[in-house]
C-alpha positions as CSV (number, residue, x, y, z in Angstrom):
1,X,0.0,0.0,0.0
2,X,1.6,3.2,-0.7
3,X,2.2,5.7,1.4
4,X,1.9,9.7,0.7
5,X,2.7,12.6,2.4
6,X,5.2,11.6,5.1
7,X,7.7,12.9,6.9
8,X,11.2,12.1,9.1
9,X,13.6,13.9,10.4
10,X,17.1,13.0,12.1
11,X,17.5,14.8,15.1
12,X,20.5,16.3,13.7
13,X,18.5,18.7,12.2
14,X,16.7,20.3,15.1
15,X,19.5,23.0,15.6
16,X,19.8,24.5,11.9
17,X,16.1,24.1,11.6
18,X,15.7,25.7,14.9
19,X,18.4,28.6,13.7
20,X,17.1,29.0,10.5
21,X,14.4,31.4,12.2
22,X,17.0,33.0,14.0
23,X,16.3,30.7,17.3
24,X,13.5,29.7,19.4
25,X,12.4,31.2,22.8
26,X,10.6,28.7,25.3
27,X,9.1,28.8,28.8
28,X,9.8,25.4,30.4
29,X,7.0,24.7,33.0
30,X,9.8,22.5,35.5
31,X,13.3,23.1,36.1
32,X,16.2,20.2,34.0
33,X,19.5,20.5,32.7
34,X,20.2,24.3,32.1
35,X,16.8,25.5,32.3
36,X,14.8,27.0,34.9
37,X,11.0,26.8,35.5
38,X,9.3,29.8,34.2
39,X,12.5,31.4,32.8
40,X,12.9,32.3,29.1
41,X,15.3,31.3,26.9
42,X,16.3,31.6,24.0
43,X,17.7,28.5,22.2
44,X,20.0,28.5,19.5
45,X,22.0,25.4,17.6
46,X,22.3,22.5,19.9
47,X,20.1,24.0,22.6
48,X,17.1,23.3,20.6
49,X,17.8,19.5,20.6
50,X,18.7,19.2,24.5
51,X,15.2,21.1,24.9
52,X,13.7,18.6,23.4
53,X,15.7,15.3,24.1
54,X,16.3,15.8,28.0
55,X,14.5,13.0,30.0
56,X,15.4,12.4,33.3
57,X,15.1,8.1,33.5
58,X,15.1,8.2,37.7
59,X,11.1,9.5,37.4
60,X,8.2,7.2,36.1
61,X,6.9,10.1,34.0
62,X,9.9,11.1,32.3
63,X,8.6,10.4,28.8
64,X,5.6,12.0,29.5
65,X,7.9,15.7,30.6
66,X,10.3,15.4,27.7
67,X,6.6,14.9,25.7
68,X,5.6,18.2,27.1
69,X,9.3,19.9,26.6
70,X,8.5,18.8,23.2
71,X,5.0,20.7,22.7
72,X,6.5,23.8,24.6
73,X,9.0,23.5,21.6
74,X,6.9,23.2,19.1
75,X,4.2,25.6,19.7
76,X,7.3,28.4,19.9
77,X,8.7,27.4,16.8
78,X,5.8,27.4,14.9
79,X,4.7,30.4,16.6
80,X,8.2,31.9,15.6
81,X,8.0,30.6,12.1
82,X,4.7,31.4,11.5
83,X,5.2,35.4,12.1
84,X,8.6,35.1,10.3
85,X,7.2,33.6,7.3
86,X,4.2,36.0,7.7
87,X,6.8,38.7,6.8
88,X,8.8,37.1,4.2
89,X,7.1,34.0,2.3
90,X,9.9,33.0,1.0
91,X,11.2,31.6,4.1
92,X,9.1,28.5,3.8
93,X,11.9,27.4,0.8
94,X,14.9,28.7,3.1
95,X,13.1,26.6,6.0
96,X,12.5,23.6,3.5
97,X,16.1,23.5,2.2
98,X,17.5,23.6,5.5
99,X,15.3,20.5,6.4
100,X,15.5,18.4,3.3
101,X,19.1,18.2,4.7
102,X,18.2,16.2,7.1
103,X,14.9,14.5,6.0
104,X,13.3,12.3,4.0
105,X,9.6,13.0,2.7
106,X,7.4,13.3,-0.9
107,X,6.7,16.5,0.2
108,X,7.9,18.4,-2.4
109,X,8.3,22.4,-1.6
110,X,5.4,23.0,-3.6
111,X,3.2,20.9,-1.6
112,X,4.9,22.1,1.9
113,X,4.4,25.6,0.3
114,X,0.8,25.0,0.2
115,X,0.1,23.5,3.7
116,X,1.6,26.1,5.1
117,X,-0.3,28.8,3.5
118,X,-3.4,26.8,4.7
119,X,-2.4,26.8,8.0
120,X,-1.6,30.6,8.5
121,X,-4.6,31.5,6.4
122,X,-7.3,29.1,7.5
123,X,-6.0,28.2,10.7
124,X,-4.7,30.5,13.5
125,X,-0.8,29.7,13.3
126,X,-0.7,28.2,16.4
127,X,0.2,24.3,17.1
128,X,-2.7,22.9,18.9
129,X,-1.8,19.1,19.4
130,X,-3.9,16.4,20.9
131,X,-2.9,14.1,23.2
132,X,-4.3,10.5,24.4
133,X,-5.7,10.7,28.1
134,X,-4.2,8.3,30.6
135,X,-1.6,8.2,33.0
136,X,2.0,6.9,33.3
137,X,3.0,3.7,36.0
138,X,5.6,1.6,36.6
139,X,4.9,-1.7,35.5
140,X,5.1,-5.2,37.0
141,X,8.7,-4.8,35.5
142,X,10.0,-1.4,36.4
143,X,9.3,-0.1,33.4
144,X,7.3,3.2,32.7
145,X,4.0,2.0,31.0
146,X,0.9,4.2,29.7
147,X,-2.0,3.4,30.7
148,X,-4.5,4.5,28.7
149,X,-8.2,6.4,29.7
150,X,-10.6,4.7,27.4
151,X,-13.8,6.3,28.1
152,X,-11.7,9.5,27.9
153,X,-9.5,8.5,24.6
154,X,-12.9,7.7,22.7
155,X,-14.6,10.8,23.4
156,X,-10.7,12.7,22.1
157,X,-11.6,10.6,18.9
158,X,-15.4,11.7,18.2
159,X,-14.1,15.8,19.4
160,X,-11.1,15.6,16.5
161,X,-13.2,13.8,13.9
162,X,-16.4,13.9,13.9
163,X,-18.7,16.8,13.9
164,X,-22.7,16.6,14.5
165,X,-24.2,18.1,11.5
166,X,-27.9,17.8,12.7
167,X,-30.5,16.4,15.3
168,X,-32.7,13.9,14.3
């Protein structure tokens, strides 16, 4: 079955994507590493990629904290690129050709081009994700499992695809 419009990227390329709209400034909500809870700062090359790859492996929930590191990330970058690109549209190439460095996709620029332009016209340039309820435990084996809110997960379905159109 093919496959269309995906996406990878080697975590190499988080710094000179990250730089190539002049950095990134995040809020962290906890304190790790370098960075302090509630602190700006502004994250340049390498930075970038300890924002988002720090986990500390001693707490149950570590995925789930570098998860959120991750969302704090990418709500400032898009954020950032968003009003950068805003200003100068071509960007999105500079942006692409910086990333096609380190990715591999069938997105070709014309295509990324266009999702873009969708997203800061149609939508409000801002990342919203969706996450699956649940909580994190340690298993039976020490390891960090997710458990996974069910009641909670379905109703996250039916609110992110499906929309009542009428009443019987």
């Amino acid at each position: 079955m093919p496959i269309h419009c995906y996406a990878s990227l080697d975590l190499s390329g988080i710094g000179p994507i990250n730089d190539s709209v002049g950095g990134v400034t995040v809020v962290p909500q906890d304190s790790f590493a370098m960075f302090s809870a509630g602190e700006a700062f502004h994250l340049m090359g390498n930075q970038a990629m300890a924002f988002v790859r720090y986990r500390d492996t001693s707490k149950v929930d570590s995925s789930l904290t570098r998860m959120n590191h991750q969302l704090i990330y990418m709500k400032s970058f898009t954020k950032t690129a968003a009003s950068k690109v805003i200003k100068k549209p071509a960007m999105i190439g500079d942006i692409y050709n910086i990333a096609m460095k380190y990715s591999y996709t069938d997105i070709d620029l014309s295509k990324a081009s266009f999702i873009v332009s969708k997203f800061l016209t149609i939508g409000t340039g801002e990342f919203n994700p969706v996450s699956v309820p649940g909580k994190m435990v340690s298993g039976d084996d020490g390891y960090s499992e997710y458990h996974i809110d069910e009641k909670k997960f379905y109703e996250t379905i039916l609110s992110v695809y499906y929309n009542v159109i009428g009443t019987y």
